[in-house]
Backbone as numpy.savetxt, mean C-alpha at the origin, in Angstrom:
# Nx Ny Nz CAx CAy CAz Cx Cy Cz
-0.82 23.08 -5.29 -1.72 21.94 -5.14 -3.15 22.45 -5.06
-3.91 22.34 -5.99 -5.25 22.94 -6.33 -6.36 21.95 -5.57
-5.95 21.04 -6.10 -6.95 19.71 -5.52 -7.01 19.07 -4.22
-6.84 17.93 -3.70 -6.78 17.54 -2.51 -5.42 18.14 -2.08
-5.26 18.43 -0.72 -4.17 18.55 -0.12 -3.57 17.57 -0.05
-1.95 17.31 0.20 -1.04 15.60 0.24 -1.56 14.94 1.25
-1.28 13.61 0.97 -1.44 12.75 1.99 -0.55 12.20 1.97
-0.22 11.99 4.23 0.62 11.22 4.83 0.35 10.51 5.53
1.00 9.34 4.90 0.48 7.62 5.26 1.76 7.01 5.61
1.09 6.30 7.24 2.31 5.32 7.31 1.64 4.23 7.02
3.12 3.48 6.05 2.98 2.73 5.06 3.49 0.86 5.77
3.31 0.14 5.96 3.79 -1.10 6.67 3.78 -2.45 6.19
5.23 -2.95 6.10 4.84 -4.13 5.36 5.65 -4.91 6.57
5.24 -6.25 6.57 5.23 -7.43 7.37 5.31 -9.07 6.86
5.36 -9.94 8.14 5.57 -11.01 7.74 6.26 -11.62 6.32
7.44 -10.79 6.07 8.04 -11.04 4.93 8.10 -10.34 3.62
6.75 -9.18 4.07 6.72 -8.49 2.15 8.04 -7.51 2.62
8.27 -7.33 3.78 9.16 -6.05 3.91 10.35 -6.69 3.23
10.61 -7.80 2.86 12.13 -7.96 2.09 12.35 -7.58 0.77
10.98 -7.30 0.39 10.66 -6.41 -1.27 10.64 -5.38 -0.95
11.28 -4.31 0.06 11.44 -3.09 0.02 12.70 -2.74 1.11
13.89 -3.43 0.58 15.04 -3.23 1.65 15.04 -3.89 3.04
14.26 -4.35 3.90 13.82 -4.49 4.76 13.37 -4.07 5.39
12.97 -3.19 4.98 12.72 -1.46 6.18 10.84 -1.88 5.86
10.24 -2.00 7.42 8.67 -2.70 7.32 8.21 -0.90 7.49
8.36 -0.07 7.85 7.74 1.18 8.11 8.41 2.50 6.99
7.04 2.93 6.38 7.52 3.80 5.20 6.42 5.01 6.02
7.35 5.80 6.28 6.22 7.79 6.22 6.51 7.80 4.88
5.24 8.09 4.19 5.28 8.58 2.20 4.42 9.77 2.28
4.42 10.61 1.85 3.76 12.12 1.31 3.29 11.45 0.08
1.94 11.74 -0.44 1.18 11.12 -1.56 1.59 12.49 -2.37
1.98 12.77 -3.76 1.95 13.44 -4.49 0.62 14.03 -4.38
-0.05 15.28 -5.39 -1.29 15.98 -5.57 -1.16 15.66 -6.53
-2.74 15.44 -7.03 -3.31 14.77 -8.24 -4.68 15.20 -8.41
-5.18 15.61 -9.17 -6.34 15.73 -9.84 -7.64 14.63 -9.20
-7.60 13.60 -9.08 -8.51 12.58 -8.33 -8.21 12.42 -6.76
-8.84 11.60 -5.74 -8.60 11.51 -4.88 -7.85 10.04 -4.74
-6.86 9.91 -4.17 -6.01 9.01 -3.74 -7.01 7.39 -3.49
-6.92 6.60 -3.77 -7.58 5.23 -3.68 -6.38 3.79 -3.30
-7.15 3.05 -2.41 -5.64 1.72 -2.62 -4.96 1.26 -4.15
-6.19 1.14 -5.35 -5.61 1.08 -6.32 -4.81 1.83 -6.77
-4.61 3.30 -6.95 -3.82 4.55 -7.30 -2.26 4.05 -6.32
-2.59 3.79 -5.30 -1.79 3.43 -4.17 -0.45 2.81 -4.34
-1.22 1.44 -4.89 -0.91 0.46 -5.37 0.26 0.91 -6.54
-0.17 1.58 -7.03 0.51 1.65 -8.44 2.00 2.63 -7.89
1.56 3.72 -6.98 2.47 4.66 -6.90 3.81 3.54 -5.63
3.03 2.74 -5.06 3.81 1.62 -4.26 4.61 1.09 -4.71
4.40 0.18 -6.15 5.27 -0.20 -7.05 6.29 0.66 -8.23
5.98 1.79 -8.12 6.51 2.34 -8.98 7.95 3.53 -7.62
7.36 3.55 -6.52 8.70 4.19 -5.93 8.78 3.54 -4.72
8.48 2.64 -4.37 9.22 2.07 -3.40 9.44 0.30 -3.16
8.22 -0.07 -4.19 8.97 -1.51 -4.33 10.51 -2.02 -4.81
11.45 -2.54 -4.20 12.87 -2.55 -4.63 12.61 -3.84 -6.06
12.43 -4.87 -5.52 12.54 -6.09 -6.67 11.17 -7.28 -6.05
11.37 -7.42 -7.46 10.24 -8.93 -7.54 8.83 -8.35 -7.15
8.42 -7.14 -8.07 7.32 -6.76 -7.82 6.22 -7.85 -7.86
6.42 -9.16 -8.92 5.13 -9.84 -8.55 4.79 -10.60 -7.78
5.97 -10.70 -6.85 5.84 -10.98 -4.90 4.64 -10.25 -4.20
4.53 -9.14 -4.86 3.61 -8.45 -4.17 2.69 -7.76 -4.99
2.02 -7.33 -6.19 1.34 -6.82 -7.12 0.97 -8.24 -8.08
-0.35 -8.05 -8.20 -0.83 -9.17 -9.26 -1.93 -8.62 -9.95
-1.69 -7.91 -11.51 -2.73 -7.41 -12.19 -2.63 -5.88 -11.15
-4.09 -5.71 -10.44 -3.96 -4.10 -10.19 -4.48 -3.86 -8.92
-3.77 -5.19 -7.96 -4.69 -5.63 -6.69 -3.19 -6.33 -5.95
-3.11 -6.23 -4.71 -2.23 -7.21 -4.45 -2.13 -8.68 -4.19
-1.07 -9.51 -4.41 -1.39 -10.62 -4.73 -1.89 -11.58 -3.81
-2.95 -12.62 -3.92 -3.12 -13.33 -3.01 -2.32 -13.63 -1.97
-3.04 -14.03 -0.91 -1.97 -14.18 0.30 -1.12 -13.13 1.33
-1.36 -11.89 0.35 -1.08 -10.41 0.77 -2.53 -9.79 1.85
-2.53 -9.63 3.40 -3.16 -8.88 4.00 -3.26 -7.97 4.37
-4.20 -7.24 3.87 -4.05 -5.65 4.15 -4.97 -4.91 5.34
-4.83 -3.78 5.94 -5.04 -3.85 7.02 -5.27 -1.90 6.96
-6.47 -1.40 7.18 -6.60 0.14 7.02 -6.86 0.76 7.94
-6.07 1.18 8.89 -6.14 1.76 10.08 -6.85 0.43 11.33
-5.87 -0.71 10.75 -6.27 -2.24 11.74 -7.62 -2.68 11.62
-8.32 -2.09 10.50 -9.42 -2.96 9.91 -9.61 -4.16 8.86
-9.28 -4.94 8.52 -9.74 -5.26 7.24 -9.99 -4.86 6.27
-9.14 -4.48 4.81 -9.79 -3.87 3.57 -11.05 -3.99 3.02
-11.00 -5.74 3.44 -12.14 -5.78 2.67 -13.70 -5.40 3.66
-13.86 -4.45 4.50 -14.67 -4.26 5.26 -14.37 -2.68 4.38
-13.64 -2.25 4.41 -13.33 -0.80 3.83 -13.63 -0.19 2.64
-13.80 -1.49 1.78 -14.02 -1.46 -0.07 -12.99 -1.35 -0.68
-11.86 -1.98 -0.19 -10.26 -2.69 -0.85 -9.68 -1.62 -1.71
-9.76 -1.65 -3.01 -8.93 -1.10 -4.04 -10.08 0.35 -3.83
-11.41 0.19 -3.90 -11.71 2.00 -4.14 -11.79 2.56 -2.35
-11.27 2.30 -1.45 -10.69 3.20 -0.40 -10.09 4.18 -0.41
-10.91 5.37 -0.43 -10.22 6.67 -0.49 -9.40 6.73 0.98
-7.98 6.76 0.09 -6.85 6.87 1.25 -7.07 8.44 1.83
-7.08 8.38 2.90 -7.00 9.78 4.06 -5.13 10.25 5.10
-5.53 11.18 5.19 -4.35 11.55 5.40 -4.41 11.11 7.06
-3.12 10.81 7.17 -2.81 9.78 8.46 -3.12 8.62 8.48
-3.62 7.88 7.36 -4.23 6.83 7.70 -3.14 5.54 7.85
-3.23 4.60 7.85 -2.00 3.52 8.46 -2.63 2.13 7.55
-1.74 1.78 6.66 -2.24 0.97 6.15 -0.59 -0.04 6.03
-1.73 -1.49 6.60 -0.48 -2.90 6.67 -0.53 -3.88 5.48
0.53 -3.89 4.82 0.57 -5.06 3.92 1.29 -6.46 4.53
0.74 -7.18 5.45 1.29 -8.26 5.48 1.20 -9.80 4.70
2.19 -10.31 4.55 2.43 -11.64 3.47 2.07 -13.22 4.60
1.12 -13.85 4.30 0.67 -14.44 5.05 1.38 -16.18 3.97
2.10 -15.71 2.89 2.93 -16.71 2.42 4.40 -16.79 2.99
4.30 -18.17 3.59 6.01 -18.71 3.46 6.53 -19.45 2.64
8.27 -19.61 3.01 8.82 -20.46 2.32 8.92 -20.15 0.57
9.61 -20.71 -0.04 9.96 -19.78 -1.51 9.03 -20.90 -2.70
């Protein structure tokens, strides 16, 4: 790993997104090493691609998550953080909760 060292993030989903990932609301993930630095968008993508189970567009819309989805970066607000270009840090704790009910 030449570039950034990995990052380990606990990962948290709530109020319902956790049923798009087994049910299990708490993920420890090791971020692969990559050439760029880790961002929510990059995030995003590596989210859906290994650990979303089904009905990714429950939770991914375009390259952002989908309305109604709250996210939460070490219990701040994303959007206080700069959302999708948040360079993810190692340890950091980030919540996806679904503030939609009912089907």
């Amino acid at each position: 790993c030449k570039m950034a060292a990995p990052v380990s993030l606990l990962l948290e989903f709530g109020g319902g997104a956790e049923l798009l990932f087994d049910g299990v609301k708490k993920h420890h993930v090791t971020l692969p090493c990559q050439p760029d630095p880790w961002n929510v968008r990059r995030l995003l993508i590596w989210i859906k691609g290994n650990l979303l189970k089904e009905r990714p567009e429950l939770f991914i819309q375009g390259d952002s998550v989908r309305p109604g989805i709250l996210v939460l970066i070490n219990d701040a607000d994303w959007e206080l953080m700069g959302e999708l270009d948040y360079t993810v840090r190692n340890q950091d704790n980030i919540v996806f909760i679904s503030t939609l009910h009912g089907g």
